[in-house]
C-alpha positions in Angstrom: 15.0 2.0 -33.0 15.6 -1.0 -30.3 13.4 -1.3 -27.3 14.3 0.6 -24.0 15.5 -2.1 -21.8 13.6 -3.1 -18.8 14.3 -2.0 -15.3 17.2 -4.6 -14.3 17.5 -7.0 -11.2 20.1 -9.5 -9.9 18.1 -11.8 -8.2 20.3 -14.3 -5.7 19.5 -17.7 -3.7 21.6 -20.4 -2.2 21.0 -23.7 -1.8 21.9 -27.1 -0.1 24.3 -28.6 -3.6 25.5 -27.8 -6.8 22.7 -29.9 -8.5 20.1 -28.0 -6.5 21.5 -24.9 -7.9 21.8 -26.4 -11.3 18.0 -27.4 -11.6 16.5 -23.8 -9.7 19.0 -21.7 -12.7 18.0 -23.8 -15.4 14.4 -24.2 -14.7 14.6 -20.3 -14.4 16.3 -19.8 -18.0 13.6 -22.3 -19.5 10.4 -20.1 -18.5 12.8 -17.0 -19.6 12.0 -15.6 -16.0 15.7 -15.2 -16.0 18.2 -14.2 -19.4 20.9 -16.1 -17.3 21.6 -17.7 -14.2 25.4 -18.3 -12.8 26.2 -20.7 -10.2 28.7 -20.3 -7.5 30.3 -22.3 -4.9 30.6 -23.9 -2.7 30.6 -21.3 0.1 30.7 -21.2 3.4 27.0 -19.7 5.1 27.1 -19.1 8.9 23.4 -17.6 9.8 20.7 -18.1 12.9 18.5 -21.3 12.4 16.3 -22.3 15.4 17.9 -20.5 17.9 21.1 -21.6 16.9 24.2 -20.5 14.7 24.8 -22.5 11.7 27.0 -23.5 9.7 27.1 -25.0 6.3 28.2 -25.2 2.7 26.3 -23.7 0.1 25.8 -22.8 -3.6 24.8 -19.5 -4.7 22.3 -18.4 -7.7 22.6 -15.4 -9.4 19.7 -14.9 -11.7 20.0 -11.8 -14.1 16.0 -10.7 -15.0 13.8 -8.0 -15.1 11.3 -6.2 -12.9 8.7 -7.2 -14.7 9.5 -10.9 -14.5 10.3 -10.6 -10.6 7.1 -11.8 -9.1 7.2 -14.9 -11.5 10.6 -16.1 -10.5 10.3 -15.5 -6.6 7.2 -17.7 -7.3 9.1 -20.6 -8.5 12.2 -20.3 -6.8 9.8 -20.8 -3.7 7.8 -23.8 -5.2 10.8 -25.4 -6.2 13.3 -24.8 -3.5 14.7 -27.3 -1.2 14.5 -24.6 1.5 11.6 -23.9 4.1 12.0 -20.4 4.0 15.0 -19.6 0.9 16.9 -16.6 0.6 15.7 -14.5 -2.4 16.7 -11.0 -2.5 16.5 -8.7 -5.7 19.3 -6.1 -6.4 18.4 -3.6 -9.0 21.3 -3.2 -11.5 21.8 0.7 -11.5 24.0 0.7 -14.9 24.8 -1.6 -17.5 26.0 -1.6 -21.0 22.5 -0.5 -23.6 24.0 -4.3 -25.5 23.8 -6.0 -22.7 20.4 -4.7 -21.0 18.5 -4.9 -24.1 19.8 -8.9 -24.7 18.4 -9.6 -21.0 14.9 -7.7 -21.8 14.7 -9.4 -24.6 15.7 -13.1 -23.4 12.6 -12.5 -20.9 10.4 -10.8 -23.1 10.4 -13.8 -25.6 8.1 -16.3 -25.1 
């Protein structure tokens, strides 16, 4: 019988370039804190930044992990991120197909 898939998150950052988004998604895969990440952008961020509205180009990260492996990835997406404070946010995936799920626990299970 194959292992019950973890509890599932979508884990998202943006950053400053595309090569900065490169490096935080692949150093991510690497330590299998995350099965996959996907890059997207550029985008266009408007947000507060010292008491002013911003506006800037960005890339997003989308990692695909686990619960389990959460704490690990926040903990070097913040060591490694160009950012002083980076956006990382965890959506939990609420369904998904058993193949798929049980490839992601496994890709972050594997050491």
């Amino acid at each position: 019988m194959p292992p019950v898939p973890a509890p599932a998150l979508t884990v998202l950052t943006t950053t400053d370039s595309a090569e900065s988004a490169e490096r935080l998604a692949r150093s991510a895969v690497e330590a299998r804190l995350a099965a996959c990440a996907q890059v997207s952008g550029p985008i266009t961020s408007v947000y507060h930044w010292n008491d002013a509205i911003e506006t800037g180009q960005e890339w997003q990260v989308s990692f695909k992990t686990t619960e389990e492996r959460y704490e690990e990835l926040e903990a070097q997406l913040t060591a490694a991120h160009p950012y002083e404070t980076p956006e990382i946010i965890a959506l939990p995936v609420v369904r998904g197909s058993a193949g798929y799920l049980a490839w992601l626990t496994a890709e972050t299970s594997a050491r």
